[in-house]
MARFI-719973 format. One record per residue (C-alpha): x negated, y negated, z negated; residue in three letters; chain. Coordinates in pm, 1 decimal, always signed. Each point is the difference from the previous one (the first is absolute). Layout:
<sites>
       px       py       pz rest kette
        X        Y        Z  ALA     A
...
</sites>
This chain:
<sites>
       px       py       pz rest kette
   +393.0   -746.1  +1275.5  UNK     A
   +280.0   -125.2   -131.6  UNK     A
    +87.4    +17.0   -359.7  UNK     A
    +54.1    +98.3   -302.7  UNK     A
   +166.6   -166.3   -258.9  UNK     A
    +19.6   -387.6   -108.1  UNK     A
   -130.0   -208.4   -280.3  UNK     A
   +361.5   -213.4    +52.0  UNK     A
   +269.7    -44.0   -227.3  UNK     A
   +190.1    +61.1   +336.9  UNK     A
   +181.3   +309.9   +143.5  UNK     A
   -276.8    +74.1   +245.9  UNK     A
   -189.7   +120.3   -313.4  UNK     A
   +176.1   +248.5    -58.7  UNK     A
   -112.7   +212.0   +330.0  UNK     A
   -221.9    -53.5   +200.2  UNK     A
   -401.5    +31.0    -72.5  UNK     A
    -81.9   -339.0    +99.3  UNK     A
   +281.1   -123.4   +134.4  UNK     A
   +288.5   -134.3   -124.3  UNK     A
    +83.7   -302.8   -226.1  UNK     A
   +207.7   -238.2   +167.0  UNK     A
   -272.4   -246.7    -27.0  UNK     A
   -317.3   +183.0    +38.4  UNK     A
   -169.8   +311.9   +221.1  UNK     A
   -227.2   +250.0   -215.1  UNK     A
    +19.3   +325.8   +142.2  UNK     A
   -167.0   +312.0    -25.5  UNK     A
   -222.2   +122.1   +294.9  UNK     A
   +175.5   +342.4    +62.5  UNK     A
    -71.9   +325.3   +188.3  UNK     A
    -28.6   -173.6   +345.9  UNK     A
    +90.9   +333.7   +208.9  UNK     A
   +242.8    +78.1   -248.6  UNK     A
   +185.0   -315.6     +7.7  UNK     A
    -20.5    -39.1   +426.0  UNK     A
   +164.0   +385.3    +17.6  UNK     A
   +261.2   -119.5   -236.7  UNK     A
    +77.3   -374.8   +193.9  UNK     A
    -10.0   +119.4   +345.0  UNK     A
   +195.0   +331.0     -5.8  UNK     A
   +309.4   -226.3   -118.3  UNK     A
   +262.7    -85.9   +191.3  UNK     A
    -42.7   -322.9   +194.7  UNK     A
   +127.8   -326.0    -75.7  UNK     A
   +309.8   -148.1   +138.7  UNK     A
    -65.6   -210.6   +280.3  UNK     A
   +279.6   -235.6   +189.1  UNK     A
   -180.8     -3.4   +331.5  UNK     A
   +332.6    -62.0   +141.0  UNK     A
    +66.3   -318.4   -244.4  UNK     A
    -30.9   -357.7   +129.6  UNK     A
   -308.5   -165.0   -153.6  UNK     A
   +128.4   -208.4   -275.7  UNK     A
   +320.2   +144.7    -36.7  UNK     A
   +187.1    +77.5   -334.9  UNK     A
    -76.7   +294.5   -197.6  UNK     A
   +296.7   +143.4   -147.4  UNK     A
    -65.7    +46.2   -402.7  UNK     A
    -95.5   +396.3   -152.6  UNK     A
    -64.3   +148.2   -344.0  UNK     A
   -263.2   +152.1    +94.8  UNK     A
   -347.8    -63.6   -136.7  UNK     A
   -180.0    +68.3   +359.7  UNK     A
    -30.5   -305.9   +198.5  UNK     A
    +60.9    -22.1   +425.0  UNK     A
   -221.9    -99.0   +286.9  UNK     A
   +228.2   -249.3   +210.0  UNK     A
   -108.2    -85.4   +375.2  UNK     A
   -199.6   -348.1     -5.7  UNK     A
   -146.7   -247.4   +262.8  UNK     A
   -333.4   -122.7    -52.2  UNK     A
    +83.0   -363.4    +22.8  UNK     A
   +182.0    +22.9   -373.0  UNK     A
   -314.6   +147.0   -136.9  UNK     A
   -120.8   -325.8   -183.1  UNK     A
   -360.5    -22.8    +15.6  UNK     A
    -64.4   +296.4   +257.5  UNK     A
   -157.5   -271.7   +249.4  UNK     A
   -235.8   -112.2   -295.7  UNK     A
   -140.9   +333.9   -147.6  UNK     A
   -370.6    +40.7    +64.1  UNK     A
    +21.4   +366.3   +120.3  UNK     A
   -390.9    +75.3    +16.9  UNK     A
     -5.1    +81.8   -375.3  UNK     A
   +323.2   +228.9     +4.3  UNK     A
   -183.9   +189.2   +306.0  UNK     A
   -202.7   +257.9   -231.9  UNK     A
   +321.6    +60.5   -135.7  UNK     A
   +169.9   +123.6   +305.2  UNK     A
   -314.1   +207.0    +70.7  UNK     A
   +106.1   +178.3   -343.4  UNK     A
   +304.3    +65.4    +84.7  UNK     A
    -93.4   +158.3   +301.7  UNK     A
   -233.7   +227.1   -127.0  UNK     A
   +288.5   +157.6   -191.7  UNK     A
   +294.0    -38.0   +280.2  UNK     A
   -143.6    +33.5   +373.4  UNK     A
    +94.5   +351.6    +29.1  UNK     A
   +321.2    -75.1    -63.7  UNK     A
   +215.5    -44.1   +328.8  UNK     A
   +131.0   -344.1    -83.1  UNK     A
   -325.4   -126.9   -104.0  UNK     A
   -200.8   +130.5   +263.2  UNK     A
    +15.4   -262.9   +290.4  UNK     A
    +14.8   -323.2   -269.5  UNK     A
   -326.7   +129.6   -131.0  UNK     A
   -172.7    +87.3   +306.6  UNK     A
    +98.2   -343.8   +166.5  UNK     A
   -151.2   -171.4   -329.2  UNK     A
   -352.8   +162.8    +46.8  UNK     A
    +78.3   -203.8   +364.5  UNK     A
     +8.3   -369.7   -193.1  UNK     A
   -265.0   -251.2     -7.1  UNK     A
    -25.9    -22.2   -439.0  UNK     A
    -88.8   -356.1    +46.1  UNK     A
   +245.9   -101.2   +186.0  UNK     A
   +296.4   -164.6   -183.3  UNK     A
   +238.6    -35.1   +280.1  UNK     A
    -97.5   +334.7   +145.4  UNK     A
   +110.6   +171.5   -349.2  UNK     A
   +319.1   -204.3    -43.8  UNK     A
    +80.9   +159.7   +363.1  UNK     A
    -51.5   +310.9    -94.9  UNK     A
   +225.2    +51.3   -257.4  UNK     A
   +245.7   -182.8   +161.4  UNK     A
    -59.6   +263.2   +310.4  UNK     A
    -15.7   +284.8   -229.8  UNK     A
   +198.4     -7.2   -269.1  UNK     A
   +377.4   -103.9    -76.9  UNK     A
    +48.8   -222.8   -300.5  UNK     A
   +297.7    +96.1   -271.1  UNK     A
   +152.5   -206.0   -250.8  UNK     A
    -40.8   +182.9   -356.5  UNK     A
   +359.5    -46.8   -155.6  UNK     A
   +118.6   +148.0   -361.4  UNK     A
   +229.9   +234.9    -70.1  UNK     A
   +210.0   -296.9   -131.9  UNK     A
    -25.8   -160.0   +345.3  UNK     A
   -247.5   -262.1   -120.8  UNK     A
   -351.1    -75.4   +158.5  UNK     A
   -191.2   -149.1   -312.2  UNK     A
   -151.7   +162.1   -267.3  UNK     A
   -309.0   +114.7   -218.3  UNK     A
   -370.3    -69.1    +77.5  UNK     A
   -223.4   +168.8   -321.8  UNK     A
   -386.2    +11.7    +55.4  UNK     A
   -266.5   +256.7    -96.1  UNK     A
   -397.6    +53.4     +4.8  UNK     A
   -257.4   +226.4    -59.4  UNK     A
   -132.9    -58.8   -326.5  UNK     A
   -392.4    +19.5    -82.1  UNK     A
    -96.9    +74.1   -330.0  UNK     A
   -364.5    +21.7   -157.3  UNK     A
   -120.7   +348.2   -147.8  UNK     A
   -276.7   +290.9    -12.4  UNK     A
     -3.9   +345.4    +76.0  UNK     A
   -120.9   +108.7   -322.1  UNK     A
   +134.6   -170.0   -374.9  UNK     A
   -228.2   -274.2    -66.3  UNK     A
    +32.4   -358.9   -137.5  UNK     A
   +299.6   -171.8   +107.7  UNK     A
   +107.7   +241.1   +209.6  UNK     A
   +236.6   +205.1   -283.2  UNK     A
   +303.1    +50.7   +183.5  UNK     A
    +50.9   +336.5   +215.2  UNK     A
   +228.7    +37.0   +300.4  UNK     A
    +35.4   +394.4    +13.8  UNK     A
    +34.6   +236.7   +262.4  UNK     A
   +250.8   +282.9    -88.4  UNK     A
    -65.6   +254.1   -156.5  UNK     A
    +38.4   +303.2   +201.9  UNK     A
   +191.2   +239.1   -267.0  UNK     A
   +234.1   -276.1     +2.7  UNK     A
   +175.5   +153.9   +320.1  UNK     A
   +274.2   -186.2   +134.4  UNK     A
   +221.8    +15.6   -312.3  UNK     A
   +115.9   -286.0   -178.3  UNK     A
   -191.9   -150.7   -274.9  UNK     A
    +26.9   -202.9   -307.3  UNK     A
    -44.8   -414.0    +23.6  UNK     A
   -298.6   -181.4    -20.0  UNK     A
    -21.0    -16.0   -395.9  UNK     A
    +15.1   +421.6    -41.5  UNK     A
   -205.8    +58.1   +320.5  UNK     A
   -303.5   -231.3    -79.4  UNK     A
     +5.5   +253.6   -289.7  UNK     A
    +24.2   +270.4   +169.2  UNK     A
   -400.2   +283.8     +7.3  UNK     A
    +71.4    +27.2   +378.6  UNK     A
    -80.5   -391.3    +65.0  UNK     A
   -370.0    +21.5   -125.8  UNK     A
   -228.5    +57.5   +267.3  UNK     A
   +232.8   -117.8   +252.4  UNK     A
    -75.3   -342.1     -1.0  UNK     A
   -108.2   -121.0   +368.7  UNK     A
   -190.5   -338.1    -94.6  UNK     A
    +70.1   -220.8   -315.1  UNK     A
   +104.3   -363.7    +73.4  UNK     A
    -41.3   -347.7   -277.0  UNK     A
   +376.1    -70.8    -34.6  UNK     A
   +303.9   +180.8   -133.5  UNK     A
   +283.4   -218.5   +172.1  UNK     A
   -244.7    -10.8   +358.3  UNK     A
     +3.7   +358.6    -27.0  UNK     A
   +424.5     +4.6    -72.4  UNK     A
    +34.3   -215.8   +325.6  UNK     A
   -210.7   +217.2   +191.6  UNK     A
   +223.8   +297.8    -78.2  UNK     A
   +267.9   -249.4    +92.1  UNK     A
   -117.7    -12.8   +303.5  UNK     A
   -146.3   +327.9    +59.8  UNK     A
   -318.2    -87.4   +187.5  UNK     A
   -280.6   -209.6     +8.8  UNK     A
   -359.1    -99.6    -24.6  UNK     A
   -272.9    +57.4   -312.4  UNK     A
   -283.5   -190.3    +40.6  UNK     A
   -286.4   +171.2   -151.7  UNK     A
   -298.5   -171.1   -200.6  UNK     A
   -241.8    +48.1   +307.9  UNK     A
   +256.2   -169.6   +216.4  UNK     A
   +117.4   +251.3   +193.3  UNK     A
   +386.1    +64.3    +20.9  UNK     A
   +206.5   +327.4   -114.6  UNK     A
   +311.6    +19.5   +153.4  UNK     A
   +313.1   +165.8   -167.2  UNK     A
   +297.4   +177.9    +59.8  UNK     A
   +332.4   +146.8    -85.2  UNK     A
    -64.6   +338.3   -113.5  UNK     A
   +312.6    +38.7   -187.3  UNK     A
   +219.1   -115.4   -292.9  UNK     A
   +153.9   +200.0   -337.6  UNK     A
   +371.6    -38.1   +154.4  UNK     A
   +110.0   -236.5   -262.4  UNK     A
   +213.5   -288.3    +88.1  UNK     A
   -135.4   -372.6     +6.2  UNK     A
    +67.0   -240.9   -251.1  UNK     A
    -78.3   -374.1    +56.9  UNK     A
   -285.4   -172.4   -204.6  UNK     A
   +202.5   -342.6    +90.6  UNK     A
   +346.7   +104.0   -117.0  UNK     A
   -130.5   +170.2   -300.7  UNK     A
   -186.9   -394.2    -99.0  UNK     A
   +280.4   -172.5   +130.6  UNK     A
   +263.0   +199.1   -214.1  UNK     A
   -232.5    -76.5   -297.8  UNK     A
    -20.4   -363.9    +59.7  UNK     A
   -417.6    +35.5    +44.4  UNK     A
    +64.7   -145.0   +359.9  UNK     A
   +248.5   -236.6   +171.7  UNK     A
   +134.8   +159.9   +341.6  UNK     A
   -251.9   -212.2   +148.9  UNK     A
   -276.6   +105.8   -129.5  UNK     A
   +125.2   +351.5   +117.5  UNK     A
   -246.6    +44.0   +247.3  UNK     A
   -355.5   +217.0    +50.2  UNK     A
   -182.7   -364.8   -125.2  UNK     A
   +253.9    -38.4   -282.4  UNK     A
    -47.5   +354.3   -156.1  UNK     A
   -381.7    -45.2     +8.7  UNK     A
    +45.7   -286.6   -160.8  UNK     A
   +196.7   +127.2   -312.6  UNK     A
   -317.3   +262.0     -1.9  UNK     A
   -214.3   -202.0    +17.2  UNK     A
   +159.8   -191.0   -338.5  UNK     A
   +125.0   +330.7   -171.5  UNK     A
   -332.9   +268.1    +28.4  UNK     A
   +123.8   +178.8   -295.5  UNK     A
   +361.0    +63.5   +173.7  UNK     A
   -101.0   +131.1   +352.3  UNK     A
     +1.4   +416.2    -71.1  UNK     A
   +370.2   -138.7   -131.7  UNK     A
   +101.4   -144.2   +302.7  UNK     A
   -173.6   +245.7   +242.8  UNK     A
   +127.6   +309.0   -229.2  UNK     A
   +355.8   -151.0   +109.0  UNK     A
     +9.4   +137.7   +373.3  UNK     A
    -42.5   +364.9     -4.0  UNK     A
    -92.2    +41.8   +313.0  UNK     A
   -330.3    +79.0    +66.3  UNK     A
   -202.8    +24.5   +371.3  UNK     A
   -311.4   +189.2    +78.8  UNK     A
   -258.3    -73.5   +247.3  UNK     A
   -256.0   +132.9   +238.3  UNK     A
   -322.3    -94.3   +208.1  UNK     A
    +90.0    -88.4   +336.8  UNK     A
   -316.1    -65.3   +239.5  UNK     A
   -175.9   -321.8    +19.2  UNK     A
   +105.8   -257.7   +246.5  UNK     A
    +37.8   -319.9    +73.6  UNK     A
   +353.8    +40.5   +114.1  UNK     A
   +366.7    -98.4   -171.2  UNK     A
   +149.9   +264.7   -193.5  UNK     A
   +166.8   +251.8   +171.2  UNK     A
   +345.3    -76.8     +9.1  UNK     A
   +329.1   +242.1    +96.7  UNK     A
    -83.9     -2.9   +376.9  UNK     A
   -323.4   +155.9    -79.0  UNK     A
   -215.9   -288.5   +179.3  UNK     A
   -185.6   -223.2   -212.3  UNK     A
   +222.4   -323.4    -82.2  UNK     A
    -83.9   -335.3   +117.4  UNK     A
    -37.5   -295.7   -243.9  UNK     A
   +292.0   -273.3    +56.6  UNK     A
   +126.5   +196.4   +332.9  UNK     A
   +127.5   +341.8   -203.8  UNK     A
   +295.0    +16.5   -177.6  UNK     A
   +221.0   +278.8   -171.6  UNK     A
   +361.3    +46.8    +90.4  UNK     A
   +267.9   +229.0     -3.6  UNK     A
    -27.5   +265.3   +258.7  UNK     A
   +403.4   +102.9    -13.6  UNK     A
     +3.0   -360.9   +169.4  UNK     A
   -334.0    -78.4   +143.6  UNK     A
   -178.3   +263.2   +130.0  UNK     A
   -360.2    +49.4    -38.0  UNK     A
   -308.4   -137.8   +206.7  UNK     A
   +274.6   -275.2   +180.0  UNK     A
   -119.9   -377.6    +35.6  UNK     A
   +225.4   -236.0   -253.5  UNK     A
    +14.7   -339.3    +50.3  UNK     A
    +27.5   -117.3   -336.5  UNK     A
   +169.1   -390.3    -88.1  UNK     A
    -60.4    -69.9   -394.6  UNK     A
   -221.4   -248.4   -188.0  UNK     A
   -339.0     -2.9   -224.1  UNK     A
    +55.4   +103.6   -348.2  UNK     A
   +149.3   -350.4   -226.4  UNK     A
    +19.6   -215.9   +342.7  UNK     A
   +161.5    -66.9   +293.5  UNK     A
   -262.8    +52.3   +211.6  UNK     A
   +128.8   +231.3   +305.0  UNK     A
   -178.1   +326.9    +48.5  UNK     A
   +111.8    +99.8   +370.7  UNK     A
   -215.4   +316.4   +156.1  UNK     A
    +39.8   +337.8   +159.1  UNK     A
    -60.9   +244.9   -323.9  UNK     A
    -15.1   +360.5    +54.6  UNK     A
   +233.7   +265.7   -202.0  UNK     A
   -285.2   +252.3   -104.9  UNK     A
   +104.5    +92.1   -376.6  UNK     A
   +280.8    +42.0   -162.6  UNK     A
   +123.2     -0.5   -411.9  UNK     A
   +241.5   +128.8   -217.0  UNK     A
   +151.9   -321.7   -115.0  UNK     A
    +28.8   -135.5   +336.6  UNK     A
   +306.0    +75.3   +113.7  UNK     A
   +261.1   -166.4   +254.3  UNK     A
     +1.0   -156.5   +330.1  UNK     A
   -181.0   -359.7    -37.1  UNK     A
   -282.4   +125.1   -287.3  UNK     A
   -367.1     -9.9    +40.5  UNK     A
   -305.4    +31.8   -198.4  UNK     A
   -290.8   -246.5   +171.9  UNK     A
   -341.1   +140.9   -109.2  UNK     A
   -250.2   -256.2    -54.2  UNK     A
   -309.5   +161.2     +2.9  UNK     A
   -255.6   +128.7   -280.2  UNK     A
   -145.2   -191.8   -283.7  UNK     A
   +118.1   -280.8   -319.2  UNK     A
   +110.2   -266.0   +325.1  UNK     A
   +229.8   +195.6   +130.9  UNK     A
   +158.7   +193.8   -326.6  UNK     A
    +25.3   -382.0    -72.2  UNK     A
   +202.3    -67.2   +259.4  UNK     A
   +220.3   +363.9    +45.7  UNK     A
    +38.3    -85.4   -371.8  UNK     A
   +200.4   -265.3    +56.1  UNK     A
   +195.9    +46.4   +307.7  UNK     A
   +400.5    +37.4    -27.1  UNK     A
   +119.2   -162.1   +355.4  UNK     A
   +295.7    -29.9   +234.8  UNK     A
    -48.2   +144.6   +280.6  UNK     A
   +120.8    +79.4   +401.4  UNK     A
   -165.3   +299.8   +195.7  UNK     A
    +44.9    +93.3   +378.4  UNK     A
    -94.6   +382.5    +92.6  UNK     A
   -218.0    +60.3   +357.6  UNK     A
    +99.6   +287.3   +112.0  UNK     A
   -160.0   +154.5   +314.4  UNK     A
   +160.4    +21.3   +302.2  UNK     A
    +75.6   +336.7   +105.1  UNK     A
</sites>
């Protein structure tokens, strides 16, 4: 699912569709298949089974981070975790991996667990699985935590009312050559009758191509989901580092909440600001459900149990426990995540992107979440 490119000032911006700034996850749903042929035909990452849990990681200059051999007892909060709602999760990941040879016997043993059964879960990943530190390529084992949601926006299949802004499909003489930014293309014959359903707000409908996917809800109440279905091949440009370099914004009010702000207080100036990234993302009707998104795996993603990472470290499906904090707090967030996406701008050994669901709640809080963070890799036992 992961991501296309960020609203941030911040370098993650300047990849990834939906992933990226230092500070915050909004990626673009890609081609699932796509991306999972592309992640798991790489070559695996390093793993010191031989190292002594705890032991020294000497430094390296490269970007891709190491698994180091861990115990479970230096797993802070792995005896706390309630399990039960990471268990759909694992069920996922399943679906995706149990053919393969390593996965095989961790899976089947799992359909073997009582799912209300705290203890009984905690056993069997500790039976199952092997637990590796995540280190850096500098040798460190700290670093970013970014959030990111699906977004749901309000809109109509046909042009009516409110409802005044398109999200297009593309057009099919456009090919798979590159095309002009945002500004030329929305000027461009081939758009018109390729619109796909017409939403109430220009900068809802920016974030959305942000992120790449989402949910329309329509005016009989019934939902429209959305997908990637392509982009113009123009690079991103920030929204945040284009207000910041102005002075509209201070860095922070560079988030998703500041820029709707400035919007919100400068109507006549937001074709300006939007006209400013180039890059511009298509979409497509995926069918209804009542799933997550679809993330990189190709199994729907979990709220607060998925997160994105960097396959050339982590690879994909694998249980993370993840050690950060709640967006502006201290407050711990400890729990077994599962690496089932993936994004552009996340990059590196100790990076994640924590999804946080659908809806304004959690784009609230993904919008806001720049963390420190620890991460420990399961990795079944072979």
């Amino acid at each position: 699912m992961a991501y296309l490119d960020s609203v941030s000032s911040f370098p993650r911006s300047a990849t990834r569709a939906g992933s990226g700034a230092p500070w915050r996850g909004w990626l673009a749903l890609a081609a699932a298949s796509a991306l999972l042929a592309g992640c798991m035909s790489g070559p695996p990452p390093r793993i010191e089974t031989g190292a002594t849990p705890g032991a020294p990681v000497p430094p390296s200059s490269a970007q891709k981070g190491r698994l180091q051999a861990a115990s479970w007892n230096e797993i802070g909060g792995w005896d706390q975790d309630d399990m039960r709602a990471a268990w759909p999760a694992l069920q996922a990941s399943c679906q995706a991996l149990k053919k393969r040879a390593e996965w095989s016997r961790a899976c089947a043993a799992g359909l073997m667990v009582d799912a209300g059964d705290l203890n009984a879960m905690r056993a069997y990943f500790e039976s199952n699985f092997q637990p590796f530190r995540v280190i850096n390529g500098d040798g460190t084992d700290n670093g970013l935590i970014t959030g990111y949601y699906e977004p749901i926006l309000h809109g109509s299949r046909t042009r009516q009312g409110q409802y005044q802004v398109p999200l297009y499909r593309k057009p099919a003489q456009f090919g798979s050559r590159a095309l002009p930014g945002r500004a030329e293309l929305l000027q461009n014959p081939a758009m018109r009758g390729n619109e796909l359903v017409w939403v109430d707000d220009p900068v809802e409908a920016a974030f959305l191509q942000i992120q790449g996917s989402g949910r329309i809800r329509l005016p009989d109440g019934t939902m429209m989901r959305v997908g990637f279905g392509g982009t113009n091949d123009q690079p991103f440009r920030s929204f945040g580092k284009w207000l910041l370099d102005r002075g509209e914004i201070t860095s922070a009010q560079a988030t998703m909440q500041g820029i709707k702000a400035w919007a919100r207080a400068n109507p006549a100036r937001v074709e300006e600001m939007l006209n400013i990234n180039p890059r511009f993302v298509f979409f497509r009707e995926l069918p209804p459900t009542n799933e997550g998104p679809v993330g990189a795996l190709g199994v729907p993603l979990t709220a607060e149990r998925s997160i994105a990472v960097d396959p050339a470290t982590i690879p994909l499906g694998v249980p993370v426990f993840l050690s950060t904090t709640r967006p502006l707090s201290t407050e711990p967030i400890q729990r077994l995540m599962f690496a089932q996406d993936t994004g552009t701008a996340i990059k590196g050994g100790v990076r994640a992107d924590f999804f946080w669901g659908a809806g304004d709640a959690a784009g609230e809080t993904a919008g806001r979440m720049k963390q420190g963070g620890r991460m420990w890799v399961l990795m079944p036992r072979s």
